[in-house]
C-alpha positions as CSV (number, residue, x, y, z in Angstrom):
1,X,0.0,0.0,0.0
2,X,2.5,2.3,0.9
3,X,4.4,1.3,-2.2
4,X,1.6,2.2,-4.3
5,X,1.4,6.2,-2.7
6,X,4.8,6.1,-3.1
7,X,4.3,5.0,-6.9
8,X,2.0,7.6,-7.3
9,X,3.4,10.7,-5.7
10,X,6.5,10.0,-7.8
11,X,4.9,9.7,-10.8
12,X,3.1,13.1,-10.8
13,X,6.3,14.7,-9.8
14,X,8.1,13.4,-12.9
15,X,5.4,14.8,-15.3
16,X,5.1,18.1,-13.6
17,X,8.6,18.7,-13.5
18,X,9.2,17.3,-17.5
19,X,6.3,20.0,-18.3
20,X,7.9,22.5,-16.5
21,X,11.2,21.8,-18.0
22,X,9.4,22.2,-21.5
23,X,7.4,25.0,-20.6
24,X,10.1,27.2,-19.6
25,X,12.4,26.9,-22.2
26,X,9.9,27.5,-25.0
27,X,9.0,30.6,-26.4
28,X,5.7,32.0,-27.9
29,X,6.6,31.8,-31.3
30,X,7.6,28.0,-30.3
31,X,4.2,27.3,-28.8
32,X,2.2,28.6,-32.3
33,X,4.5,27.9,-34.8
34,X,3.2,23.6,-35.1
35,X,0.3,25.5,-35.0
36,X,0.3,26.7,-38.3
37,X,0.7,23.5,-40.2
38,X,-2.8,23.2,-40.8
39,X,-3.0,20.3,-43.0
40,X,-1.0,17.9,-40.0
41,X,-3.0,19.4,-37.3
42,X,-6.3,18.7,-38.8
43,X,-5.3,14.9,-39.8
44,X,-3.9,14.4,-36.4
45,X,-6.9,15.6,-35.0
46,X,-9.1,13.8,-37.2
47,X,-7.5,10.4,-36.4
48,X,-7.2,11.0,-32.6
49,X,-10.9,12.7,-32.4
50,X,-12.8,10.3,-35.2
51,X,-10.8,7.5,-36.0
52,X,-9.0,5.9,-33.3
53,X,-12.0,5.8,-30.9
54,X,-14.1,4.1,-33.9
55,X,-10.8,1.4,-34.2
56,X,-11.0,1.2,-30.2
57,X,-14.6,0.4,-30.4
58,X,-14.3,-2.2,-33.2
59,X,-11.5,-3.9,-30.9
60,X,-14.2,-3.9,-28.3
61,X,-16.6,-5.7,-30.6
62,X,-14.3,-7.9,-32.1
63,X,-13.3,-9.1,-28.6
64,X,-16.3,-9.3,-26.8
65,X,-15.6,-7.1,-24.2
66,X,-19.1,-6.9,-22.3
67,X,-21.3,-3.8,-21.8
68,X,-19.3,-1.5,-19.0
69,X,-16.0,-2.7,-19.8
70,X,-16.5,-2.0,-23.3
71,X,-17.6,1.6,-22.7
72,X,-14.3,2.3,-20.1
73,X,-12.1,0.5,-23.0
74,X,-13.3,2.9,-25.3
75,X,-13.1,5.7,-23.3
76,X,-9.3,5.1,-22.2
77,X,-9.2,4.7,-26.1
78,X,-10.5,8.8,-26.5
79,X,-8.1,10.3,-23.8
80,X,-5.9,12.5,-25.4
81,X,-2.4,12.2,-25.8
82,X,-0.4,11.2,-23.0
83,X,1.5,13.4,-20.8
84,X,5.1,11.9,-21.2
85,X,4.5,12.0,-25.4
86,X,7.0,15.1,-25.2
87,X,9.7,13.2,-23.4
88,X,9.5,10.7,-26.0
89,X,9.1,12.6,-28.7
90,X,12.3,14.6,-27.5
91,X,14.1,10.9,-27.3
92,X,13.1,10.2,-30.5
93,X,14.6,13.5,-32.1
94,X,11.9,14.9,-33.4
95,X,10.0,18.2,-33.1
96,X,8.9,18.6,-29.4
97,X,7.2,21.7,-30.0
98,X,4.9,20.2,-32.7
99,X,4.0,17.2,-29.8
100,X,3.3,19.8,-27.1
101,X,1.4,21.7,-29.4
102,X,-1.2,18.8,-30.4
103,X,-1.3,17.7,-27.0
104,X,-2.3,20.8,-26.1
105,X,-5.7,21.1,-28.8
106,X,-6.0,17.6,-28.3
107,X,-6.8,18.2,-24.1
108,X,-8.8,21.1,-24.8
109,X,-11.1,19.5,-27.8
């Protein structure tokens, strides 16, 4: 029990302070510059918003997950991007701002 608090606490810590660590090193122009690429903002959204909750539900059917579960698998399946995508976007080289950005429009939509 105590293991699992600890688990916890520890866990929140690590994303507040990897946020913060973005957060203060990035500029306006950073935050809505992945903005403006229209076209791969409105496809990401698309899939996250339209698509992958329609794949999540199909999963659902397919498996024969039963009435309750099958309504918390698929709303697990509509969360919007996870917290740590940054980080990992960051270890993958790629562009951090653009991942921060559609996290972001993703939590607010």
């Amino acid at each position: 029990m105590v293991w699992d608090q600890v688990l916890s606490v520890s866990t929140k810590l690590l994303l507040v302070s990897m946020m913060l660590g973005f957060g203060l090193t990035m500029t306006m122009k950073d935050v809505s510059g992945p903005l403006k690429q229209y076209r791969f903002m409105i496809s990401a959204l698309v899939l996250n918003i339209l698509l992958i909750p329609l794949i999540g539900f199909g999963i659902a059917i397919l498996m024969g997950i039963p009435g309750a579960l099958a309504v918390g698998f698929v709303l697990i399946v509509m969360a919007p991007g996870a917290a740590f995508a940054p980080k990992l976007t960051q270890i993958a080289k790629s562009d951090v701002y653009l991942s921060i950005a559609l996290m972001f429009l993703l939590a607010i939509i």
